[in-house]
VEXFILUM-795273 format. One line per 4 residues: number of its first residue (from 1); their letters; for each residue x, z, y of C-alpha. Coordinates in nm, 3 decimals, padded with zeros to 5 digits. Example, Ala and Ser with C-alpha at 12.3 -4.5 7.8 and 13.67 -1.06 7.14 Angstrom:
2
1 = as = 01.230/00.780/-00.450 | 01.367/00.714/-00.106
//
This chain:
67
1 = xxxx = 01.951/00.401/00.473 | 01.784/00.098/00.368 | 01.510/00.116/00.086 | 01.428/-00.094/-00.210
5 = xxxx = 01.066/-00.275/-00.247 | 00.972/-00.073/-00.583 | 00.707/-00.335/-00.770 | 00.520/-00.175/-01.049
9 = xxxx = 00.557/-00.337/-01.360 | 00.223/-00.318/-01.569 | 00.160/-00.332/-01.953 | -00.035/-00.621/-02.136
13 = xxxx = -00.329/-00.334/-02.151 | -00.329/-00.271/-01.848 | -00.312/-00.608/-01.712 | -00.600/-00.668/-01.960
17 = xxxx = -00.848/-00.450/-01.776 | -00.720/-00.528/-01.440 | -00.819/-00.919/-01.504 | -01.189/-00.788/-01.681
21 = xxxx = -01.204/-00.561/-01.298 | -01.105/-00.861/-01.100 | -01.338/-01.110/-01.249 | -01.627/-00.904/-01.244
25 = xxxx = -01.928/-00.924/-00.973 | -01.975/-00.536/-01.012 | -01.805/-00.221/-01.046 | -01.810/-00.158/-01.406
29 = xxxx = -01.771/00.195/-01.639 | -01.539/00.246/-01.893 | -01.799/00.158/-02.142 | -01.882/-00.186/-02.000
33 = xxxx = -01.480/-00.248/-01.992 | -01.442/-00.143/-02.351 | -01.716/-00.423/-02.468 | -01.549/-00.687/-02.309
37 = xxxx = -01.273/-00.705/-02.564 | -01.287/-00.611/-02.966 | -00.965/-00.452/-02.943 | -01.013/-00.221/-02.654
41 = xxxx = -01.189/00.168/-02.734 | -01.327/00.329/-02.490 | -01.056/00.597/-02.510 | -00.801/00.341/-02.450
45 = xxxx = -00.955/00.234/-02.138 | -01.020/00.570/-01.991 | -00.630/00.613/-02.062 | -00.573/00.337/-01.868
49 = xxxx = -00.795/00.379/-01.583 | -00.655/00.698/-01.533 | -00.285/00.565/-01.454 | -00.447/00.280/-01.252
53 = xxxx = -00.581/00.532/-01.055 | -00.288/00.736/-01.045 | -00.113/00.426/-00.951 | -00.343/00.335/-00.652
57 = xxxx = -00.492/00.024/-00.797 | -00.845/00.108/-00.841 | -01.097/00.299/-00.655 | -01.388/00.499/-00.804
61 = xxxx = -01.711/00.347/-00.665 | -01.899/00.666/-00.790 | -01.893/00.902/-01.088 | -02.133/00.867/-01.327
65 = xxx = -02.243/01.173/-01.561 | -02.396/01.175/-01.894 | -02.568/01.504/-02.074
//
């Protein structure tokens, strides 16, 4: 049985913080993503990291923990 190539499709968000990820020179937080653009909260971009995690697109360099 053969098997289609799936390709993920992703939304203008998400291609949004994919492109501020890719041209960085660091890892960055949620918060430093979310400064990069007016438009973007930092809810919104934890929303979105989460399903490009879940999609296998980004990694967690580490976890970071504030009181």
């Amino acid at each position: 049985m053969l098997h289609k190539k799936q390709f993920l499709k992703l939304t203008g968000r998400e291609m949004d913080i994919m492109n501020i990820l890719w041209n960085s020179q660091k890892p960055l937080i949620a918060s430093e993503i979310a400064e990069y653009r007016s438009d973007l909260t930092i809810n919104t971009v934890q929303a979105v990291i989460r399903k490009l995690l879940k999609y296998q697109l980004i990694d967690i360099s580490k976890m970071n923990f504030h009181n």
